[in-house]
C-alpha angles and dihedrals in degrees: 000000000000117000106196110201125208103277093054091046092057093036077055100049090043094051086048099047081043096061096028111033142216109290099048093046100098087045091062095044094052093053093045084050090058096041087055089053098049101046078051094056089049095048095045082043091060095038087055092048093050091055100046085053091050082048096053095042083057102055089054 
């Protein structure tokens, strides 16, 4: 996957305060901060539900 030093990771929250603001920055990264917990849930929630199938295929 992508490793972002941190020089990338400052050139990236400069650019962003730059288009969005200030004032809107925490908003943003609230939401961004919800929209990473729930794409972990689902994923977890799939995961789960692929191991219980295994399981049950097992059992059989």
């Amino acid at each position: 996957m992508f490793r972002f030093g941190m020089g990338e990771l400052i050139v990236i929250l400069l650019i962003v305060l730059v288009l969005f603001g200030a004032t809107r920055l925490p908003e943003i990264a609230r939401a961004l901060g919800r929209s990473i917990k729930e794409f972990k849930k689902g994923a977890k929630e799939i995961k789960d539900d692929i191991k219980d199938a295994t399981n049950e295929e097992k059992k059989k």
